[in-house]
Every structure is written in C-alpha cells, then in structure tokens.
N, C-alpha and C positions, 0 to 999 in steps of 0.2 A: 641829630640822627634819630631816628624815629624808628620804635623796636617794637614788637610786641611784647607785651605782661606774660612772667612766667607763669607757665602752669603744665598740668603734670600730665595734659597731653596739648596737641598741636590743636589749632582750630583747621580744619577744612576747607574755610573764606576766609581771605585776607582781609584787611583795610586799605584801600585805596593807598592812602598815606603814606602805608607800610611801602609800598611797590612807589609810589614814586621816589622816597627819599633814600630808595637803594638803588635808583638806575644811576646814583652819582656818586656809589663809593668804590667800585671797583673797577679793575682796567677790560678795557672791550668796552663799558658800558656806554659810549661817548657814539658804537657803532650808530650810524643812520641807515643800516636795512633792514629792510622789515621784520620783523620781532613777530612770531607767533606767541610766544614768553616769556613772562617778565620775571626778574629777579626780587626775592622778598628775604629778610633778612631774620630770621630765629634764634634766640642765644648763641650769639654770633657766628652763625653758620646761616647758610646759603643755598635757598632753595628756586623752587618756578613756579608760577603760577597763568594760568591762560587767561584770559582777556576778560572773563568773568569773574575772576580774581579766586577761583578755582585752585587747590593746590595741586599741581602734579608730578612736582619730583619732589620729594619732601627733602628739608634744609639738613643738608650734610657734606657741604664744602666748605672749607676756608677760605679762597675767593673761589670767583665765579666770572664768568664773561656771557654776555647777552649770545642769541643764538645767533648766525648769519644765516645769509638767505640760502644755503644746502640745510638747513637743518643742524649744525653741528655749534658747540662749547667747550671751550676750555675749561676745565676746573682745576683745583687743587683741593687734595687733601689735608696737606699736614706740608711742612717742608720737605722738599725735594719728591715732590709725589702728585707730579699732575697726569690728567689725561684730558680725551676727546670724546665728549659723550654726545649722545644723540638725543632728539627732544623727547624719547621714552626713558631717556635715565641712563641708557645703554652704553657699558665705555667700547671705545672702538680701536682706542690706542690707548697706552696706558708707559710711562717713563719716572725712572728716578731723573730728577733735573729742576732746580731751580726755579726758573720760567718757562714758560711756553706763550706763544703767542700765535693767532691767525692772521697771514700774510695774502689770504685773498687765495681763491679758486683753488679750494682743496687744500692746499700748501701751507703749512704750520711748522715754526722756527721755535727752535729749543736748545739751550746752552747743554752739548754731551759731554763727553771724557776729552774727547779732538777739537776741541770747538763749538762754534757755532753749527749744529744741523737741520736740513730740513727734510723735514719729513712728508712726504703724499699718499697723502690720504686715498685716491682717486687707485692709485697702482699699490697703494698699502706697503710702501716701500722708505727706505731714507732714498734722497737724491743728490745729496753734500752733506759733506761735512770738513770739519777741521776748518772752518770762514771766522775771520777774525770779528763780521755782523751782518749782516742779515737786513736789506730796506724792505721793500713793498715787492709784489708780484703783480701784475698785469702786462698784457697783451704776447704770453707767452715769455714775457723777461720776469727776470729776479734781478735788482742791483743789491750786490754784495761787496763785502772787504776781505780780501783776501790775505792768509798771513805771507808776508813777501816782504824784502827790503825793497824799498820806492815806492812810487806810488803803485797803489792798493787797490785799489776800488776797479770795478766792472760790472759785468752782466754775465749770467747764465740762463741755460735754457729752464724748461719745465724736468727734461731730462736728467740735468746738472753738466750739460756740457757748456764750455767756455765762451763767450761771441765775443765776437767785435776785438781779437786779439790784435788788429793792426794797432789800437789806438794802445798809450798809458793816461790812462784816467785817476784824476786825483780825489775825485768825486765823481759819484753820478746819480740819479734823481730817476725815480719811474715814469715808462713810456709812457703817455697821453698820446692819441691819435696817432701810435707811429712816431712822435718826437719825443725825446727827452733834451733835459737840460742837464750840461756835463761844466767840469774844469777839467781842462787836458793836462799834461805833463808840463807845460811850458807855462801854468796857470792864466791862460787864457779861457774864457767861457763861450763856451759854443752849442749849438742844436744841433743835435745829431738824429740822425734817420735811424729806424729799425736793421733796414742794409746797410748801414757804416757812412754816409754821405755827411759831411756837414752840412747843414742847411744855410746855401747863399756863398758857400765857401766864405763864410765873416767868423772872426773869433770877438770878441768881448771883453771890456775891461771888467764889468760886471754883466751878471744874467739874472731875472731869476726863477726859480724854483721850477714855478709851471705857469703855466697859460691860464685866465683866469677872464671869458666873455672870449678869445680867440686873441687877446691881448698879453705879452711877457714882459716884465720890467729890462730894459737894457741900458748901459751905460758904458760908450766907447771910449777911445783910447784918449780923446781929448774934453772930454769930462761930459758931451752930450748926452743926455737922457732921452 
C-alpha cells in the first residue's frame, strides 16, 4: 500500500499512485460507475480527489466508499459512526451503526437497534427495518431476509411494502429484466416474473444466480445441464 510521507501539512496534488493503490482498499471501491472522485489515502484516513488529482474533500474518514452515479458515499468515522456525504463533503445522513452500505437507486442498508434497516435517501425517510439482511435493489425490488420461523427470504417495494406473498421463498436473487432467480419452499429453483408467474411453469433441481449474455446455468431433476 502506498501512502504518502508525513508532513506537517497535506499536499494539494496527489500522486497518481497514491489514488490508485487506494481504489483497492476499501469496500464500495470495486463500484464500476462512473466516479467523478477518487479516493486517496493520508495517515490512514480518507480523502477525494478529482480527476486531476486535485484534492477536494481533505482525508478525514476511516473508511470511505467511491461515489455512485447520484453523487452520493458512504463513510465512517470512527466505529459505529457512519454517514452519506455528497461529492462537496456534505453529510446528508448521518447514524450511529456499524456498517452502512449502498444498495443501488438511493437506497442505503444499515445494521439499527431492530435489525437490518433501510434507509431512502430520495424521501429522506427509513423504509424497513427489523430484516434479518438486506441483498440488492433494482427494478423497484429489494430482496431481503426476514426474521420469521421458515423460510425467510423475499422482496419488498421501494416503499417497504411486502410483494410476492403468494410465494415462501428460501432465497431470492435481484430482478434483472423483470426476472429473478429464487429457491421456493419445496427447495426447487425457478424464474419468477416481477407479477408472481414462474417462468414456463418449470421448477429446477439447480438455477443460477442471474442471466449472464441472455443465458442462465440450469440443471433439472435428472441431472441435465
């Protein structure tokens, strides 16, 4: 890892070096959307710098997460003290908790006093909590675990209301194009639609994950791939 030399002020230009060898120490940094700024590393605290290696949030986090494409980062301060700053520095949310992460379009998951919660940014509101975890958000879903005896797992809205109650889901996997990949109650694996359909009415002895060229790995009841 690669730091810069103490001294008794900060330099105003980074080094190249400095900013790459820190987009691979902290979590977020793995994001692939586009990045106005980059994360650079100061007696191990955590700053920004823009594309000219520019400094402009001067290093004062303990970790750090690259920006997403709204403008927005998670940081930490110290233990149990993160927030949601904006690319001027600006916090916009701010929690005692653990972790925090970004779940995609506004929506940021954080371990509260009840659980798992998330918080929206967009309505500056929580919209669950008390979730045993928290997957991905897109196309208007959240899959989450709920605490419950049985199976667990489902989907809620943006709101935090519940979908897809017909089904008991043992797992479930974020929508792509309106499908996801689930295990039902009876631990069969199937595609399910946005409006509750399985797709093809077929269950699965295996499935997986997601679609990957318009292609899904399957593997039926008499051992077919």
């Amino acid at each position: 890892i690669i730091e810069l030399e103490w001294r008794k002020e900060m330099p105003k230009k980074i080094s190249k070096s400095v900013v790459l060898a820190c987009l691979f120490l902290v979590f977020g940094c793995s994001n692939s959307r586009a990045q106005d700024l980059l994360l650079f590393e100061y007696k191990e605290l955590f700053g920004y710098v823009d594309k000219e290696l520019n400094v402009v949030i001067e290093p004062r986090f303990v970790k750090a997460s690259s920006f997403n494409s709204d403008g927005y980062a998670v940081v930490s301060y110290g233990k149990r003290d993160f927030a949601i700053i904006t690319t001027s520095g600006k916090e916009v949310y701010r929690v005692n908790t653990p972790s925090m992460r970004d779940i995609s379009d506004g929506l940021f998951a954080y371990y509260g006093d009840r659980g798992r919660t998330i918080y929206d940014l967009n309505s500056k509101k929580i919209i669950a909590e008390g979730l045993n975890d928290v997957g991905s958000a897109s196309e208007g879903m959240i899959d989450v675990r709920f605490m419950i005896d049985g199976p667990a797992a489902g989907y809620i809205n943006y709101a935090g209301e519940k979908l897809l109650e017909g089904f008991s889901f043992r797992r479930t996997n974020e929508f792509r194009e309106q499908v996801a990949s689930v295990i039902l109650d009876d631990w069969y694996s199937a595609l399910i639609t946005i409006d509750g359909n399985i797709v093809g009415g077929s269950k699965y002895l295996r499935l997986g994950e997601h679609f990957s060229e318009g292609l899904i790995f399957v593997q039926t009841e008499d051992g077919r791939t």
